[in-house]
mmCIF file as gemmi writes it, N, C-alpha and C atoms, coordinates in Angstrom:
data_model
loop_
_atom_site.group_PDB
_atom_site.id
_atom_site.type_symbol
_atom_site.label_atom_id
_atom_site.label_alt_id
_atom_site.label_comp_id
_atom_site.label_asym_id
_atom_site.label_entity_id
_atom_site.label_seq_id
_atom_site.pdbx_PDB_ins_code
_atom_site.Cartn_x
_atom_site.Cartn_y
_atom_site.Cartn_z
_atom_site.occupancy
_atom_site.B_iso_or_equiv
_atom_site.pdbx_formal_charge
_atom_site.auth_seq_id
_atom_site.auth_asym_id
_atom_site.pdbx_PDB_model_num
ATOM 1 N N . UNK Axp A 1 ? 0.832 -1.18 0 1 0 ? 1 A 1
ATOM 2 C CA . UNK Axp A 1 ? 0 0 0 1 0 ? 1 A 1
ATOM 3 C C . UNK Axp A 1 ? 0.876 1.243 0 1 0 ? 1 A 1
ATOM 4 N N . UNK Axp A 2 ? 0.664 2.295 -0.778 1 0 ? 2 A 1
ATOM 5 C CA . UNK Axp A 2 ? 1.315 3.398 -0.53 1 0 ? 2 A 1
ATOM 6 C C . UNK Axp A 2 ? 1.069 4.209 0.631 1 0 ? 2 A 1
ATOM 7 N N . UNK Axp A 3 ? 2.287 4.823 1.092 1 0 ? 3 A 1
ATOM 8 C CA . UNK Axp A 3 ? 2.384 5.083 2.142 1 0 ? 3 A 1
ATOM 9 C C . UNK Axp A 3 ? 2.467 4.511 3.213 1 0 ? 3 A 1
ATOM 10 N N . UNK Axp A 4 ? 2.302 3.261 3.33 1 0 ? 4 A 1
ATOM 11 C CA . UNK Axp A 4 ? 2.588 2.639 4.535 1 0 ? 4 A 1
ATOM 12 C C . UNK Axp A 4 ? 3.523 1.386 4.789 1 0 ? 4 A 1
ATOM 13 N N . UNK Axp A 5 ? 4.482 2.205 5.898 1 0 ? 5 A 1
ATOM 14 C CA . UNK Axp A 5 ? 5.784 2.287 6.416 1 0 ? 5 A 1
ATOM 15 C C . UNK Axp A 5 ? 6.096 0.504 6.904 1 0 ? 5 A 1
ATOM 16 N N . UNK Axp A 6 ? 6.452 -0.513 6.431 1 0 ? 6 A 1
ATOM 17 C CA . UNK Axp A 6 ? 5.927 -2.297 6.559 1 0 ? 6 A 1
ATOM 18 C C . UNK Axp A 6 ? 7.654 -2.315 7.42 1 0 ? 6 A 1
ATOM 19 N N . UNK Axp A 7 ? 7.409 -3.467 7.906 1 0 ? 7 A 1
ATOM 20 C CA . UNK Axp A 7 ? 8.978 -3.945 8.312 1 0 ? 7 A 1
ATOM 21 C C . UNK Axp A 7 ? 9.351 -4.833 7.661 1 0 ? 7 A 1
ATOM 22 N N . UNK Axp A 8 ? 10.494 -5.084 7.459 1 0 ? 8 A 1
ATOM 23 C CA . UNK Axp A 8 ? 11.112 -5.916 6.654 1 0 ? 8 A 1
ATOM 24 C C . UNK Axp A 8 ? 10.911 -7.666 6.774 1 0 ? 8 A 1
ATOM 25 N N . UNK Axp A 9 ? 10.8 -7.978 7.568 1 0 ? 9 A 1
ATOM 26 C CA . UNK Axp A 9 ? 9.989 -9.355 8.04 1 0 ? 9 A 1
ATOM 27 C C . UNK Axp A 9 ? 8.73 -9.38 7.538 1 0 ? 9 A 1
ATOM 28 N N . UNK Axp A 10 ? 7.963 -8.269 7.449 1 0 ? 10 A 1
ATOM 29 C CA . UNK Axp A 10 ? 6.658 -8.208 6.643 1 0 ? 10 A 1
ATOM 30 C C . UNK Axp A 10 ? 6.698 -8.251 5.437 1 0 ? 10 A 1
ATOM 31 N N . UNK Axp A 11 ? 7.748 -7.428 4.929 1 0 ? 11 A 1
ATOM 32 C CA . UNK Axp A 11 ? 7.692 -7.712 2.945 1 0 ? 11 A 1
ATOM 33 C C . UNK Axp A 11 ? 8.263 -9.143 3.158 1 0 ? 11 A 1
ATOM 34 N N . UNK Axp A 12 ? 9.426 -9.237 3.745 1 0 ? 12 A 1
ATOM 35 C CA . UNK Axp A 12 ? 9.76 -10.754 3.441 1 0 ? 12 A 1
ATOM 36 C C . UNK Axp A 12 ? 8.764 -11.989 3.473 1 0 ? 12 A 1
ATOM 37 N N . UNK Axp A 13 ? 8.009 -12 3.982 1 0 ? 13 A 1
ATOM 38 C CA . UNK Axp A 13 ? 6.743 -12.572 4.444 1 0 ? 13 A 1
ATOM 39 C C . UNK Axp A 13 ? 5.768 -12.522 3.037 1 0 ? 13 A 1
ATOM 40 N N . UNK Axp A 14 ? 6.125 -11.404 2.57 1 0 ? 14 A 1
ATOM 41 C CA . UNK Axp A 14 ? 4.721 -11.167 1.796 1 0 ? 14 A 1
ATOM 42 C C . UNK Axp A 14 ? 5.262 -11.616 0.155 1 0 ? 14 A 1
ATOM 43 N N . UNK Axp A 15 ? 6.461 -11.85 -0.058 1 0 ? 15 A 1
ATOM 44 C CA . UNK Axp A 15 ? 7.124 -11.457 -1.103 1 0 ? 15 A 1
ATOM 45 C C . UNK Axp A 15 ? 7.061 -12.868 -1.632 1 0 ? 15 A 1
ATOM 46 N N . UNK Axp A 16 ? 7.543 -13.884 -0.652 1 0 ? 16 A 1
ATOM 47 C CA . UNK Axp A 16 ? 7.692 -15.225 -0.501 1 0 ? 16 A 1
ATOM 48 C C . UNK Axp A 16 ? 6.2 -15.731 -0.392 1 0 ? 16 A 1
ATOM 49 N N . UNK Axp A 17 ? 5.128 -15.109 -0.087 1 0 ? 17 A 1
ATOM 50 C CA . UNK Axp A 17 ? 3.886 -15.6 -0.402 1 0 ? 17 A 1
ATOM 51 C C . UNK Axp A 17 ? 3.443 -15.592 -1.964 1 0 ? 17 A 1
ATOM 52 N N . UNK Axp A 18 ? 3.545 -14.366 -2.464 1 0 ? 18 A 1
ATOM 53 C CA . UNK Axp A 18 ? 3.436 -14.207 -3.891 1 0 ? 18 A 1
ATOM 54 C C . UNK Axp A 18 ? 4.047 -14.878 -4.639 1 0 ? 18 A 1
ATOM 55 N N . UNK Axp A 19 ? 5.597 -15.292 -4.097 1 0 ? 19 A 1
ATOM 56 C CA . UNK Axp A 19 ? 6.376 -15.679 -4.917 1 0 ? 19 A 1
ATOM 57 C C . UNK Axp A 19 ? 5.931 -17.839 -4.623 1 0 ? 19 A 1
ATOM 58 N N . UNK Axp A 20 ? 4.97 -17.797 -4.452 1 0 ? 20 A 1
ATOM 59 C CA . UNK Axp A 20 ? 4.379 -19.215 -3.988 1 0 ? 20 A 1
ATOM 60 C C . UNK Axp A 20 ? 5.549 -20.265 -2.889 1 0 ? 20 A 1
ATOM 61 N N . UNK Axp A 21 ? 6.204 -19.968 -2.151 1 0 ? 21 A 1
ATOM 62 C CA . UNK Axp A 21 ? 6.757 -20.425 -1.098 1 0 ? 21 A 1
ATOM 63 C C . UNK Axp A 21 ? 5.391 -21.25 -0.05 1 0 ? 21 A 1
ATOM 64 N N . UNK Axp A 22 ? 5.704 -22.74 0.225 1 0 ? 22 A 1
ATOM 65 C CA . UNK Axp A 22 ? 4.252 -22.537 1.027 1 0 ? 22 A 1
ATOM 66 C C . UNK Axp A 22 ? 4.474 -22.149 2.11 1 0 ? 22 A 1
ATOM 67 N N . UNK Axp A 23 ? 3.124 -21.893 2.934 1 0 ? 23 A 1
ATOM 68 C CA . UNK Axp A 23 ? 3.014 -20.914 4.224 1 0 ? 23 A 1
ATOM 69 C C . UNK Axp A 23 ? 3.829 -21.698 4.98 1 0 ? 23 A 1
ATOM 70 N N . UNK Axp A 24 ? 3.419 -22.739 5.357 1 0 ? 24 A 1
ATOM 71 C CA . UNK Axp A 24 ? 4.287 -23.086 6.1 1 0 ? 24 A 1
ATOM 72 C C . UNK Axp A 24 ? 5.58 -22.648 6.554 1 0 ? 24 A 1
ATOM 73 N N . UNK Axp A 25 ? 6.135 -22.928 5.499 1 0 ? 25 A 1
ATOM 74 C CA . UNK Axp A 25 ? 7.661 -22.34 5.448 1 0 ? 25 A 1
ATOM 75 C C . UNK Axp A 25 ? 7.673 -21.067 6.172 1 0 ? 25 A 1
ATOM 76 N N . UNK Axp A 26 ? 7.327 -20.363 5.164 1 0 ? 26 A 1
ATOM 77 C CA . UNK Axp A 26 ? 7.25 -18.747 5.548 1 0 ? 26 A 1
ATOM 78 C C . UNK Axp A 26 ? 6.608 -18.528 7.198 1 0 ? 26 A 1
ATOM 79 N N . UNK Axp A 27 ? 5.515 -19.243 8.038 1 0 ? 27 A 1
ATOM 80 C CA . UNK Axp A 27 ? 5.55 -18.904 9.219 1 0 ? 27 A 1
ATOM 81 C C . UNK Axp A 27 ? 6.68 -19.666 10.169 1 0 ? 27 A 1
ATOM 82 N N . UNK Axp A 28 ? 7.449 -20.582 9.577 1 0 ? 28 A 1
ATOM 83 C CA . UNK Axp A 28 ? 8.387 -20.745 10.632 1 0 ? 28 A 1
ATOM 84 C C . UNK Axp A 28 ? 9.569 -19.891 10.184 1 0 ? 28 A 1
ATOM 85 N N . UNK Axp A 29 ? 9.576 -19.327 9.059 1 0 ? 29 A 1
ATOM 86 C CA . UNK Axp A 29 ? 11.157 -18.392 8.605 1 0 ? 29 A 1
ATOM 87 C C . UNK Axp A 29 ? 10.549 -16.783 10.021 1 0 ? 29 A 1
ATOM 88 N N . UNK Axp A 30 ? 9.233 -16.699 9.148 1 0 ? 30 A 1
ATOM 89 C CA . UNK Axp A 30 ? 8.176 -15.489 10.238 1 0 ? 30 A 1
ATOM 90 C C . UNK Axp A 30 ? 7.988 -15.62 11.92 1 0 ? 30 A 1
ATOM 91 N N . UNK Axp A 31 ? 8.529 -16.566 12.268 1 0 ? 31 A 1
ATOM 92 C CA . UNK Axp A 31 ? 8.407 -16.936 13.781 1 0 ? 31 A 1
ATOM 93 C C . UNK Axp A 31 ? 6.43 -16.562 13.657 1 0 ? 31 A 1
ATOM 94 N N . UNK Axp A 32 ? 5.335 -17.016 13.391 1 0 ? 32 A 1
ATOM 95 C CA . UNK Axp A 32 ? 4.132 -17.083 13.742 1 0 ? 32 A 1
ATOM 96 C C . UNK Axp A 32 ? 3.808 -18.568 13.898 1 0 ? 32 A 1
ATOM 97 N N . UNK Axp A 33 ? 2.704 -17.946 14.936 1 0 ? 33 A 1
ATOM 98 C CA . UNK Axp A 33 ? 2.089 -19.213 15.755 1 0 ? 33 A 1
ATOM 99 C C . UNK Axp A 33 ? 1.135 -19.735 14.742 1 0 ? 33 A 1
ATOM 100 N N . UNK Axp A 34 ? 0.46 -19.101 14.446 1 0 ? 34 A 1
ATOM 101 C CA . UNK Axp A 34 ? -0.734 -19.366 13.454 1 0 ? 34 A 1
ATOM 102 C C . UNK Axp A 34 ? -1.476 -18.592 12.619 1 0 ? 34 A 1
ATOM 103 N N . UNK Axp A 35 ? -2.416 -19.245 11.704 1 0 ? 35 A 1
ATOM 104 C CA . UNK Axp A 35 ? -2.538 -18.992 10.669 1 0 ? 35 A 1
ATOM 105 C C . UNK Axp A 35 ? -3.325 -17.423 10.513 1 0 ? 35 A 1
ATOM 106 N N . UNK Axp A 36 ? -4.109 -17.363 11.771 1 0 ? 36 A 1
ATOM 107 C CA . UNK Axp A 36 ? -4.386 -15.677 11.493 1 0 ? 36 A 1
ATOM 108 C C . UNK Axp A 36 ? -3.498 -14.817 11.653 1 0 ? 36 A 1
ATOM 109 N N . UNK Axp A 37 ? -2.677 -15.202 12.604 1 0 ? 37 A 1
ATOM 110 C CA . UNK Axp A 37 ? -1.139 -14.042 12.928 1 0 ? 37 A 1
ATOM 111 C C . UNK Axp A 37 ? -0.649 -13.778 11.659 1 0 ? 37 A 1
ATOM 112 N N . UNK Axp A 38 ? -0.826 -14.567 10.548 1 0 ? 38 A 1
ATOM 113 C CA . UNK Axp A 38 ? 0.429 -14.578 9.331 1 0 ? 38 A 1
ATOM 114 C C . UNK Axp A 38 ? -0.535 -14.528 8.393 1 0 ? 38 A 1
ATOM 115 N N . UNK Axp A 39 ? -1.612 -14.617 8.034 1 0 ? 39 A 1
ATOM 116 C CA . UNK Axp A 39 ? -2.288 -13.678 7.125 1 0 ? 39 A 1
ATOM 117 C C . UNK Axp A 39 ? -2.844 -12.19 7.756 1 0 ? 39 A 1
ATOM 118 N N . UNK Axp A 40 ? -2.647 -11.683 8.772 1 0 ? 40 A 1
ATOM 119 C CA . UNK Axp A 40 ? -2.753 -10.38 8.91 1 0 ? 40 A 1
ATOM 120 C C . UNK Axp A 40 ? -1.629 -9.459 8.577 1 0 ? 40 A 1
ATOM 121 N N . UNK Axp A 41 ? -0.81 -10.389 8.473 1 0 ? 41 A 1
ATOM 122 C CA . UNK Axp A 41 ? 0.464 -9.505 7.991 1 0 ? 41 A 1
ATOM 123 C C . UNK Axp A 41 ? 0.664 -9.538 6.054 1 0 ? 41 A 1
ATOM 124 N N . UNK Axp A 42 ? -0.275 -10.154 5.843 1 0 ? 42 A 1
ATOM 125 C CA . UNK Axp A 42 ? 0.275 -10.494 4.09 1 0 ? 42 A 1
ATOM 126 C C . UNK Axp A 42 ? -0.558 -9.493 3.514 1 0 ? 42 A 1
């Protein structure tokens, strides 16, 4: 979104979703517990 300021664990998160990584992966690279924690961030 423009204008808004993400942390870098968040694009990384989000980048690797798009880029089809499965979640999985990405919430243990993301340290999240579960599955709403880590789609609120994508």
């Amino acid at each position: 979104m423009p204008g808004l300021i993400r942390k870098p664990g968040e694009v990384l998160c989000t980048n690797e979703f798009l880029a089809g990584t499965p979640v999985e992966l990405i919430m243990k690279i993301g340290r999240h517990k579960n599955v709403k924690g880590f789609y609120k961030y994508i």
